[in-house]
Structure formats: structure tokens, C-alpha cells
C-alpha positions, 0 to 999 in steps of 0.5 A, spaced: 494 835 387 496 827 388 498 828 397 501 822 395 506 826 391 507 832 395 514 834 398 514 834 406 515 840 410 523 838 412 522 841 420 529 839 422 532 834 427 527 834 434 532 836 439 529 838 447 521 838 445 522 842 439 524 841 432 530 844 429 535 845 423 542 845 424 546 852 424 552 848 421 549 842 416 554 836 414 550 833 409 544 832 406 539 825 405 535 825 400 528 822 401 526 819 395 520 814 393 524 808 391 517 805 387 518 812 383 525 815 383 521 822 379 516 823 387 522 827 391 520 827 397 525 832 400 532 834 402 534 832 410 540 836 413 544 833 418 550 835 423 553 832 428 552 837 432 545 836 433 547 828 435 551 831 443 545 837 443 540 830 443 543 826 447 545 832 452 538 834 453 537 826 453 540 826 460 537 832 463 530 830 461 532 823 462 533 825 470 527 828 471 522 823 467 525 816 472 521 820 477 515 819 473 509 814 476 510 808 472 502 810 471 504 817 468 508 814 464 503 810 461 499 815 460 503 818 455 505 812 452 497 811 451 496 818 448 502 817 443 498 810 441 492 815 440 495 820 435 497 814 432 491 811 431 489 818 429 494 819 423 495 811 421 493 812 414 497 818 413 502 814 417 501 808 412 501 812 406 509 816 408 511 809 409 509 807 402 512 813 399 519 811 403 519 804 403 516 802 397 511 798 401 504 796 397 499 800 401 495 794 404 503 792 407 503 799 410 497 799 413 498 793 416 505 795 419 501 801 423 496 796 426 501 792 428 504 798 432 498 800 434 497 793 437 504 792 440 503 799 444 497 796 447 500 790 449 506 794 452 502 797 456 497 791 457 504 787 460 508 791 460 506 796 466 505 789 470 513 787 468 516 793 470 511 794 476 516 792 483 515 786 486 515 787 494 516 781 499 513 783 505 514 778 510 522 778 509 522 786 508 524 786 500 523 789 494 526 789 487 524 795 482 526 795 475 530 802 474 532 806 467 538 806 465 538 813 463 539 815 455 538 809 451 540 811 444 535 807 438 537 805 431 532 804 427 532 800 420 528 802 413 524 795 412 520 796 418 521 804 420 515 805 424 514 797 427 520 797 430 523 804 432 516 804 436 516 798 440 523 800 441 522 807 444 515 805 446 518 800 451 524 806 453 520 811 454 515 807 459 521 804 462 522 811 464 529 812 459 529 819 455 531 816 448 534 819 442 532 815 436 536 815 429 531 814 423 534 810 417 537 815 411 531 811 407 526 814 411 527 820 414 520 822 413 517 817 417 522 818 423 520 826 422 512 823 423 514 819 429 517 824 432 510 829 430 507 824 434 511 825 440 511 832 440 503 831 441 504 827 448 505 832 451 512 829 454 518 833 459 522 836 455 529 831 452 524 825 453 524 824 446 529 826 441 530 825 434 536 827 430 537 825 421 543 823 417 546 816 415 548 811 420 556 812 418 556 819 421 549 820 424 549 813 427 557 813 429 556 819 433 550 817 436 554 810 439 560 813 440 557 819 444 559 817 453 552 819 454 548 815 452 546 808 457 543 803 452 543 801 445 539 798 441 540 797 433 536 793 428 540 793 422 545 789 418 551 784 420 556 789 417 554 795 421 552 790 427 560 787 428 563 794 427 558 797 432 561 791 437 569 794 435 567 801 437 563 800 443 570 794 444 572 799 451 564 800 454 563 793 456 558 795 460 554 799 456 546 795 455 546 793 447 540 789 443 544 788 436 538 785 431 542 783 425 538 779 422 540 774 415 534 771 414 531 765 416 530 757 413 525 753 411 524 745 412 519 741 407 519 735 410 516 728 405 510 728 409 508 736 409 502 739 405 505 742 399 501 747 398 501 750 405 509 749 404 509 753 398 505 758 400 507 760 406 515 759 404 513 764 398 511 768 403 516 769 407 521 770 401 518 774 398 513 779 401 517 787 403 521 784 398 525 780 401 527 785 405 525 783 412 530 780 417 527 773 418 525 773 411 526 765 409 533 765 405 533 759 404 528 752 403 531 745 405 527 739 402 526 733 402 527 728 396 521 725 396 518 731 395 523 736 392 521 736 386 514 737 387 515 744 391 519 746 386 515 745 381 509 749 385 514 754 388 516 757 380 509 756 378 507 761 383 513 766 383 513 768 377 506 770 377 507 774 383 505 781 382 511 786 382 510 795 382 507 800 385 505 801 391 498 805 391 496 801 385 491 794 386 493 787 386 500 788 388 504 783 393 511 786 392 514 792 392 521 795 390 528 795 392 529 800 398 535 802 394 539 802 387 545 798 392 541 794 393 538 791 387 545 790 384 547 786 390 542 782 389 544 781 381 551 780 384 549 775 388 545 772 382 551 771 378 556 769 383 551 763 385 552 761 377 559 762 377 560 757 383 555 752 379 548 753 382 542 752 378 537 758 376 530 755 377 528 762 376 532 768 375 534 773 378 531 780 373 529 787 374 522 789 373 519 796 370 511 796 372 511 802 368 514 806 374 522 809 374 523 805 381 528 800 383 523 793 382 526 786 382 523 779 380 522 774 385 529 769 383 530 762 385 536 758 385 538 751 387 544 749 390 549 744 389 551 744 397 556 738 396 560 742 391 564 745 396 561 752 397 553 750 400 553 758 400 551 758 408 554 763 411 552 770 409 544 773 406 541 773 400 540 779 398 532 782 397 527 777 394 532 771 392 531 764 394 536 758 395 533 751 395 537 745 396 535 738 396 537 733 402 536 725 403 532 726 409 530 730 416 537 729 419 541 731 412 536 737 413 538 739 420 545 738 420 545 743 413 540 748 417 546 748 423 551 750 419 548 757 417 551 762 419 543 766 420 538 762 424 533 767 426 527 763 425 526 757 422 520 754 419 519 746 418 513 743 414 511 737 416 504 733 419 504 734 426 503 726 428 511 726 425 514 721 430 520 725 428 518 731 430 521 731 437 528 729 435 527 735 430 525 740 435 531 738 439 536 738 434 535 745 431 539 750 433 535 756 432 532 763 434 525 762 433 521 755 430 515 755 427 510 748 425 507 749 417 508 756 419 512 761 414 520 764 418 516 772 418 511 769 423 512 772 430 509 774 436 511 781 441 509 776 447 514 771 445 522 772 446 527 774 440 534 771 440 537 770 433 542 764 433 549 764 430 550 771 426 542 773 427 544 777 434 548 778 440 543 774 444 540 778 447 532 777 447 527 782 443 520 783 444 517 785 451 523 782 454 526 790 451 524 792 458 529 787 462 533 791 457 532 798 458 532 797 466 536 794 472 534 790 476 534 794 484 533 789 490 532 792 497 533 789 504 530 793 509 531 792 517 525 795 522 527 791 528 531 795 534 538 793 534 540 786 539 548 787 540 547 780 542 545 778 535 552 778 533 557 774 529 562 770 533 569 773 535 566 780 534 566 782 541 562 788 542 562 793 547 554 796 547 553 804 548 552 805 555 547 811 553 544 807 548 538 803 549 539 795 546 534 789 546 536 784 552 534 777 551 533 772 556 539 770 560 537 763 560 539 762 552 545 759 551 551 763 547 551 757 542 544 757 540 543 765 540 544 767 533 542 764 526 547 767 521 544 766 515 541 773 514 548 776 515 551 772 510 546 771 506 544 764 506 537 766 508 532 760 504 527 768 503 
């Protein structure tokens, strides 16, 4: 039998360390392989019940596992980046299945979660260590917030929901994880892997459904203490209004929109085609800093264009398990009109396909899609700024110069991560650096190229501005600080006017008779103006 067809074992939602079918289903999402709608993965129930009974038992682990040592706590984690190592290729393979993903993409997003668990527990351990000062009697302790509630996406469904509960969990918050409804089979597995670390029971909790009753039931819910969602701008701003009342509720909004490229007079075209055809193309289009939109320069605009199609159209599209192939499908058949939608919008406002948008049909009933370029006209009143091109779609538009590049690349609404392709002895380059209003900027690199060391913050429309990456931990945890007096109480360090009777019965520390009221007392630890 082709185990790359089999139907899952459907083990339920993963409530208080056991996995469990609802008693009352509200619904079912269906896993199917999107690269071969005939491959059925399975139906998965959902209830929102199970989302109040995840987050209950959420809070009673959550209470027990804060008191864990940090070092306990990291063993653990260690332990789920083991069984992880043990199933990656099971893992790369479900991933295949649900994403659409070609397999050497699938894998190397496992080994990308292996190393982030790995530098969580190489940096993170040291970032969430107390930090003491013990010369004025302080310290400062990273705390758990409590429940923290992950909502993951489909384009990268074990990437970023691992970093996410990897850095909960080892920060010492119980978590109740949210799988995309594209891939509730991967969500099972990860949960599969939890459940072999050996955690207290509620630390880990994984509950199955669409995010407009699942996801909303989750937010919605008073008990949890941290959110942390990685999805669509959409779903982002109507996560906004529905926490509008819980202002002090911990949030990290990844909404992505994509990233822009500038090709400057001066760049290596080859380089600058490769990396933007890249980051465009690859996961299908589908990631959120994937390069949405490429700036360039006239005197080599039309060079890059020229080389851009030429490459694009022989990319290789279909499915995931066969040889050779760059790109995958849609996630989804939405999606994929979307994507032809927003073709035919830029042509009705006066854009030029330099490479249209089309289906494609490898020879498997999936939801595959051709990479599709357009140019666009951006002085004829609708420079198409403002919203994200949907899947493996492309807009390039021509500018005078750097600084006609930088005042259109401010513009966007999404600026996640922006790319600039130029010679690194360009004069221009600091003044370009300090002009561009952007998450993340990389030199004659592609928009997808990213670092877990490194901070997130998209600009504009991308986040809520609150850093990803290591910096998730500051996210999960409070800062506590502590002061604490050892000395013996001296009723004559008092403040002025407080005229202070001492206890008979009590013993106070005297101090020479000699020192002047006036020059008794330094007042700056009391009203908190010491240097420490």
C-alpha cells in the first residue's frame, strides 16, 4: 500500500494529556491532499466544547508547570525535539500530504524546526534565566503568563506552531494549540509528539476545527492569557475587535502581506532574478514574506524582466512526491480563484501581464497554478499598494530611481521584509537603508530569508508590532522585579516630618550621636531615585 495515501487514524482533539472524540460534534474539516483531491485524508470532528474543557485543564496544569525548574522544563522541550528528530520523515511526508509541499520543502521545514528547538533551548534557557544583582539585593524573574492559546497557519504547520509552543511550554505556560482546518493531520502529529515527553497533564492541549468557530472560541474564552496567531490580515483586525475589551491580554498578530524587492541599476542580475524568483514562487506563493512585489530600476528594468520570465515559465509545477519539482499547489480551490480574480482585476485597471496567471494540471486533480507576473502602471491612479497578492503572483513596477523606489516601497500597506539588490560599495546605501520603512532588510538576499536570532516585527499592515522569533519568550512571560532589605530596621533613617515614636519593647539600631539630623539620611532608595 502507497503510505503516502493512507487514511489517518482521526485520534480526536488532545485534551488534559489524552486524546479524545467529542461527545457532541459541531462539525467536520476534511483533510484532503490539495496536490490530489482523490488522496482523503480523513474527516476530523470538531466541538466547541472541547475549546472551554482545553483551556480549563490549561489553567490547572498551567499552575502546576510555572513551578517547574527551568532546567526540568527544558528537558522536556529536549525530549519533544528528539521525537521529533525520530518521525521527521514521517512528519515531512504528512506535511506533503497537507500542504501541497514537494517533499524536499517538507523536510527541510522539519530540520528548520528541529534547529529552532535547538537554539530555544541554546538561548532561550540563558534569556529566561533570573537576573540577580546582588550588591543592592535584586533580582528580575521572567513569570508565565499562564495559558497562552497558539493559533497556527497552514503554510508553515509545524515551523511556526512549534517555535510558538516550544517557547510557551518552556517559559512555563500550559498552551492549547489551534491547528489550521488545512492540516488537522499534522496538528494530530504534533500533538502525537507531545504526548510522548511525558508532560503534566493540561500542559499541552490541541483542539481541531475552523478558525471562525474553533479559533473564535479559543480567543473568545476568559481563561486564556496570551495569544499568539499567525494567519491573514482579515482574521488578524477581527481578532483586534473581539479581544477590543481585553487590552491587557499578551497578543503577537503575524499577518504577513508579503514582502518587496529593489533591484537597483548596479545589481547582479542574475542574482536578483534568482533570489526574487525565489522568493515569490517557492510554497507557492504562500508564504507570508514571500516577495509580492519587485521595484526596478530603469536602466535595468527591462533586463530583469526579460530574464524573470524566461526563468518563471520553465519552473517546474506538480506534485509533491515526484522528482524535480520547485512548487507545489494552492492550499486551497478559494484560493486559487482568488488568485485568478486578482489576475483579471489588474487587467481591468490597465496593468500588463508579462506572464499570465493559469491553472495547471500535472497530471493530478489538485489545485495547481502557473507562476503569473504583471506589470504595473503604478502612476495611473491605482498602483495596487494596499492588499496581497494572492498565491504565486508577481507585480513589478518600473521607478526612475532609488529614491522613486523608496518613496513607492513606503507606500505599501505589507512591509514585512524587503530585499534591495545592489553592489555593497553603492554610496547610496546608507541613505537607502534609513529611508526604508521595514520589518526586516536584506542585502542580494531573497524577502524569505530569515533568522529565529534575529527580531520580527512586520511594518504597516504586516503585525501588531510585536516582535517574533526568540523575542516570543518576552512575549509569554512578565518581567517580576524584587527588592529585598536584609538590614535590621534604623527608625532614625527616616523620611522628613514623619515623627516616629520607636517601640520601647523593640530593639533599634542606634547611630552615633554626633551626626547631624540634616546629614542622617540618604532618601533616594525610599523614593526610588538610587543610581542601582
Amino acid at each position: 500500500m502507497d503510505e503516502t495515501r493512507d487514511r489517518l487514524l482521526r485520534r480526536g482533539d488532545y485534551v488534559h494529556g489524552s486524546f479524545l472524540k467529542p461527545e457532541v460534534v459541531d462539525g467536520f474539516i476534511n483533510g484532503v491532499n490539495p496536490g490530489d483531491r482523490t488522496d482523503v485524508l480523513g474527516r476530523f470532528p470538531f466541538s466547541e466544547s472541547s475549546v472551554d474543557d482545553a483551556v480549563d485543564f490549561a489553567q490547572l496544569g498551567g499552575k502546576l508547570w510555572r513551578r517547574v525548574p527551568l532546567g526540568d522544563r527544558a528537558a522536556a522541550v529536549k525530549r519533544f525535539r528528539d521525537q521529533l528528530a525520530r518521525y521527521q520523515e514521517q512528519t515531512a511526508r504528512l506535511i506533503s500530504r497537507e500542504v501541497g509541499k514537494p517533499i524536499w520543502e517538507a523536510r527541510q521545514e522539519v530540520l528548520a524546526t528541529i534547529r529552532a528547538v535547538d537554539l530555544f533551548l541554546e538561548l532561550g534557557v540563558e534569556r529566561l534565566a533570573p537576573r540577580i544583582i546582588e550588591e543592592i539585593g535584586a533580582r528580575s524573574d521572567r513569570i508565565a503568563r499562564g495559558v497562552v492559546a497558539v493559533l497556527a497557519p497552514y503554510n508553515f504547520p509545524l515551523l511556526v506552531p512549534g517555535v510558538h509552543v516550544v517557547a510557551s511550554i518552556l517559559a512555563g505556560n500550559a498552551v492549547v494549540l489551534k491547528p489550521s482546518k488545512f492540516t488537522p493531520g499534522v496538528g494530530q502529529a504534533h500533538a502525537e509528539l507531545w504526548d510522548r515527553c511525558r508532560l503534566p497533564r493540561g500542559v499541552f492541549n490541541m483542539v481541531q476545527g475552523p478558525g471562525s468557530v474553533i479559533g473564535h472560541r479559543l480567543v473568545a474564552n476568559p481563561g486564556i492569557d496570551a495569544l499568539l496567531f499567525s494567519g491573514n490580515y482579515a482574521t488578524g483586525a477581527a481578532i483586534r475587535q473581539l479581544l477590543a475589551d481585553r487590552p491587557e491580554l499578551a497578543v503577537l498578530l503575524q499577518t504577513g502581506g508579503g514582502g518587496i524587492s529593489l533591484v537597483l541599476d548596479d545589481a547582479e542580475v542574475d542574482r536578483a532574478v534568482y533570489e526574487t524568483m525565489v522568493g515569490a514562487f517557492l510554497t507557492a506563493g504562500q508564504r507570508h514574506n514571500s516577495t509580492a512585489r519587485v521595484l526596478v530600476t530603469e536602466g535595468i528594468y527591462q533586463r530583469f524582466v526579460d530574464s524573470l520570465v524566461r526563468h518563471a515559465v520553465r519552473l517546474e509545477v506538480g506534485y509533491a512526491f515526484e522528482p524535480d519539482v520547485f512548487m507545489g499547489p494552492l492550499i486551497s480551490e478559494n484560493l486559487r480563484t482568488r488568485y485568478r480574480r486578482y489576475s483579471r482585476q489588474l487587467v481591468s485597471k490597465g496593468h500588463q501581464p508579462l506572464c499570465e496567471a493559469a491553472h495547471d494540471n500535472p497530471g493530478r486533480r489538485g489545485f495547481y497554478a502557473r507562476p503569473a507576473i504583471y506589470r504595473v502602471h503604478w502612476d495611473n491612479g491605482d498602483p495596487m499598494l494596499d492588499d496581497e497578492p494572492p498565491g504565486p503572483l508577481l507585480l513589478v513596477y518600473k521607478v526612475a530611481n532609488w529614491e522613486q523606489a523608496a518613496a513607492l516601497h513606503n507606500q505599501a500597506a505589507f512591509r514585512l521584509a524587503t530585499s534591495v539588490f545592489t553592489s555593497l560599495d553603492n554610496p547610496i546605501l546608507g541613505e537607502l537603508r534609513d529611508r526604508l520603512r521595514t520589518g526586516a532588510l536584506n542585502l542580494n538576499r531573497s524577502t524569505i530569508g530569515a533568522s529565529l536570532r534575529l527580531p520580527s516585527v512586520g511594518v504597516g499592515r504586516s503585525s501588531n508590532g510585536i516582535a517574533g522569533g526568540l523575542e516570543v519568550l518576552d512575549l509569554v512571560t512578565h518581567p517580576r522585579s524584587q527588592l529585598v532589605e536584609a538590614r535590621p530596621f534604623a527608625s532614625i533613617q527616616r523620611l522628613p516630618g514623619v515623627h516616629w515614636e520607636p517601640d520601647p519593647t523593640e530593639t533599634t539600631v542606634e547611630l552615633d550621636e554626633e551626626t547631624e539630623d540634616d546629614d542622617l539620611v540618604d532618601v533616594s532608595n525610599a523614593l526610588e531615585l538610587a543610581a542601582d
